[in-house]
Legacy VTK file of the C-alpha trace (Angstrom):
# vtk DataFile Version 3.0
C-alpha trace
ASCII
DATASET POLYDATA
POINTS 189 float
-25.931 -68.793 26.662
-23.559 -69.441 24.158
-21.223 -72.691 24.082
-18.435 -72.337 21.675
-16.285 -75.433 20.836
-12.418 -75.229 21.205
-11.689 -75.343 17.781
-14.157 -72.666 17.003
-12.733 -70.519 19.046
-9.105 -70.854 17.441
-10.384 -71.047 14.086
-12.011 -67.447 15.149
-8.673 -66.340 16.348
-6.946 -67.255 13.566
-9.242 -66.057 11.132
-9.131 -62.050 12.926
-5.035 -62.210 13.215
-3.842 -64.895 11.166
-1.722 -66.146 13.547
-1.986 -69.571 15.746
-4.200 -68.923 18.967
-2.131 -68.113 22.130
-2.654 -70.611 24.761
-4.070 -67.669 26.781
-7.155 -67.143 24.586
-7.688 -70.810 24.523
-11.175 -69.665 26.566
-13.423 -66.766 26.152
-12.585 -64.156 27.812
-14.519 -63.979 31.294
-15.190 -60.501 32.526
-16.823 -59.844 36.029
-18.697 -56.668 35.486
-18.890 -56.272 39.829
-15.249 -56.165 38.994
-13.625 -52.862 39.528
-10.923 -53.531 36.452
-13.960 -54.760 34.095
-13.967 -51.871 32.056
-10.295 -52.310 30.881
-11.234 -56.328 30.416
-13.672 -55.472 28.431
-11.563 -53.059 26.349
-8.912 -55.899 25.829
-11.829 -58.596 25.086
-12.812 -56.451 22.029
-9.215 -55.395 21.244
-7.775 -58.658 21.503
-10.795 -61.486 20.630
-13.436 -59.891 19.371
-15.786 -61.255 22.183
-16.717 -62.143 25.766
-18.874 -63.333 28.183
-20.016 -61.509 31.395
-20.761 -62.228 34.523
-22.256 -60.309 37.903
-24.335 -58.657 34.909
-26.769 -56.832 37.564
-29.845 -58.155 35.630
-31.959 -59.468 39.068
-32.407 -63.106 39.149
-35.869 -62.931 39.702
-36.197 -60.844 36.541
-34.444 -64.370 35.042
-36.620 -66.833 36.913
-39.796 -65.557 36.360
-39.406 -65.047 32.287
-38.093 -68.906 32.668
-41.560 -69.427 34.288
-43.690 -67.763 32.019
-41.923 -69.420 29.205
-42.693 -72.610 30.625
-46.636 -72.172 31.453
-46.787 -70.416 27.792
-45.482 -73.836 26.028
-47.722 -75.628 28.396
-50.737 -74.242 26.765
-52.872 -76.575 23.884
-51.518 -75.755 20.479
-54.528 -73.324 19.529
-53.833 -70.568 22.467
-50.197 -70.545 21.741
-50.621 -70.022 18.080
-53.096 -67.087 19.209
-50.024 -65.159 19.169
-49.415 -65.118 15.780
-47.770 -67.326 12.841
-43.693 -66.481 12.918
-43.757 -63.834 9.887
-41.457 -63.926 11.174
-42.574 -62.636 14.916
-44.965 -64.921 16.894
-45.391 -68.654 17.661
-43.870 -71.017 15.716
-43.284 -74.923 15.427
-41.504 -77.582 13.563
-39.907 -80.607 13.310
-36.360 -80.508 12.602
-33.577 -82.297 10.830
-33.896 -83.557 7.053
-36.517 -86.159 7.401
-38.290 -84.972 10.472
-36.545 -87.654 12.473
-33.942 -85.384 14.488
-36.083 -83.731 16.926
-38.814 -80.725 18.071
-38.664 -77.582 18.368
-41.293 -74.778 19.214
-40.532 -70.786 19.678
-41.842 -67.737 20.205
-39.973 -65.051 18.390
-40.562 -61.248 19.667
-39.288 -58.229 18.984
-38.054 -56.443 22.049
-40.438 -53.464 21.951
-43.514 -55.034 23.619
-45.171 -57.468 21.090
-48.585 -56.824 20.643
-49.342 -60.412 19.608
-49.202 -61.089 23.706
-51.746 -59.136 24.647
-53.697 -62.491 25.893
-50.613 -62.998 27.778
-50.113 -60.629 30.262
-47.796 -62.128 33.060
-45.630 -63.018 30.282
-45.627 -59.684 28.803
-44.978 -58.049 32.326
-42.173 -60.551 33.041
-40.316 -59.913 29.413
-41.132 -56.157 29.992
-38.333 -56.363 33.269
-36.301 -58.395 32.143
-35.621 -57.001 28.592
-35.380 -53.357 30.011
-32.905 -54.594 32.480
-30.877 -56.264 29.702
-31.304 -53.583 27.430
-29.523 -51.054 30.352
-26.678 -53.937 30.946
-26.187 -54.038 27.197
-25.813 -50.108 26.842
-23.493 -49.983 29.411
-21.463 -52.974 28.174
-21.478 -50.932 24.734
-20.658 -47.833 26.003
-17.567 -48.875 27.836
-16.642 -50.550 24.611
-16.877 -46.786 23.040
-14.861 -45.549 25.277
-12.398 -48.603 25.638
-12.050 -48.335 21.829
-12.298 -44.288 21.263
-15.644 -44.540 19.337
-16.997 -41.421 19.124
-19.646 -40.297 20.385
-20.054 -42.325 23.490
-23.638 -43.778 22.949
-23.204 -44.353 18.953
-23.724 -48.158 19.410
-26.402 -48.005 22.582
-28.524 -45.412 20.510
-29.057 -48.074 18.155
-30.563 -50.367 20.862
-32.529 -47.966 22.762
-33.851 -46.411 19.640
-38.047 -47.541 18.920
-37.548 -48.811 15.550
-34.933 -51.312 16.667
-34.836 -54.463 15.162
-33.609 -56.243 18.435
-35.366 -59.723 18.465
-36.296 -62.024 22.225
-36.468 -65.699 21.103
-37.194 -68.842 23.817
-36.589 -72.024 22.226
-38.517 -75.412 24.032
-37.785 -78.975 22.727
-40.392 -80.937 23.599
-40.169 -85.077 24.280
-40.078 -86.920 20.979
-43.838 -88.209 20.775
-43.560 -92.209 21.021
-43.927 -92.917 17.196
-40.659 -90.948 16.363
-38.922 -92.772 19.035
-40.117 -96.777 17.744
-39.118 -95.800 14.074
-35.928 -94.447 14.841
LINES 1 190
189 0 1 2 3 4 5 6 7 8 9 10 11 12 13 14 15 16 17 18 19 20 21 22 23 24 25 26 27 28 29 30 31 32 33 34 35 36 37 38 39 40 41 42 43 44 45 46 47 48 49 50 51 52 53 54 55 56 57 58 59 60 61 62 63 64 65 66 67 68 69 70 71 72 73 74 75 76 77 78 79 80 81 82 83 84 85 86 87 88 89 90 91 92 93 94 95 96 97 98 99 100 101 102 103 104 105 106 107 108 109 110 111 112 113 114 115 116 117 118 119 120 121 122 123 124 125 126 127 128 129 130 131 132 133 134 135 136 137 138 139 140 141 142 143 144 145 146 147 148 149 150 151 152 153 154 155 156 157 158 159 160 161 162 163 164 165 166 167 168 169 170 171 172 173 174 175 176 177 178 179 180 181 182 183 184 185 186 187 188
């Protein structure tokens, strides 16, 4: 999920038109894909702001819930097994302190491409679980971008989806977790 800021969102405006933002696309635009009128909102989402957001996606919650799971136990592990999936080069396991002098907060990641990782083979719920739930995104996305072709009158239909579906696709799965500040950080700060 994506928050954007107000005046983000009319600086965006204004920077595609050059004109003030309507009060009407003082949101992003919301489009219900369960909705039978979704296609045409998502025709005048790219037509008229460049973006949206979508809900009633179809991707099954428990595809969600159980990726949000593994993700959990995974950054539960000691240090050494999660780094057993690699140093971020950029795919695999990463971690860092951020902010200029270490003193903001942590992050760690794990940074995959979408065409199963082999750097998980130690982790195979978590490879089973990102399996569903990026092949059920990956369908929501190419239908999302070929209603856009057809909203728009790109030619041919699946010119944008192709480039998802296609093996050497350089479509990236990233899950952020911000650990507690250890106690040090917090007494000098």
């Amino acid at each position: 999920m994506v928050v954007v800021s107000k005046p983000a969102i009319e600086q965006f405006y204004y920077t595609r038109t050059n004109k003030p933002t309507p009060a009407l696309f003082t949101q992003i635009p919301l489009v219900d894909l369960s909705n039978p009128d979704s296609k045409h909102q998502i025709t005048k989402a790219c037509e008229e702001f460049g973006f949206f957001k979508v809900i009633n996606h179809g991707v099954p919650m428990e595809f969600i819930s159980l990726l949000e799971s593994e993700a959990t136990k995974f950054f539960s592990l000691p240090l050494c097994e999660k780094q057993e999936t690699g140093q971020p080069k950029p795919y695999g396991y990463g971690n860092k302190s951020i902010g200029m002098h270490d003193d903001v907060g942590w992050v760690e990641y794990l940074l995959l491409t979408t065409n199963q990782d082999p750097n998980l083979h130690r982790f195979q719920s978590f490879r089973l679980a990102l399996s569903n739930y990026m092949n059920s995104v990956k369908k929501m996305a190419c239908e999302i971008l070929e209603t856009m072709a057809d909203g728009l009158k790109i030619q041919p239909r699946n010119v944008l989806s192709k480039l998802l579906m296609d093996e050497e696709s350089d479509s990236v799965f990233r899950v952020n977790h911000y650990p507690p500040c250890p106690e040090e950080k917090l007494a000098a700060s």
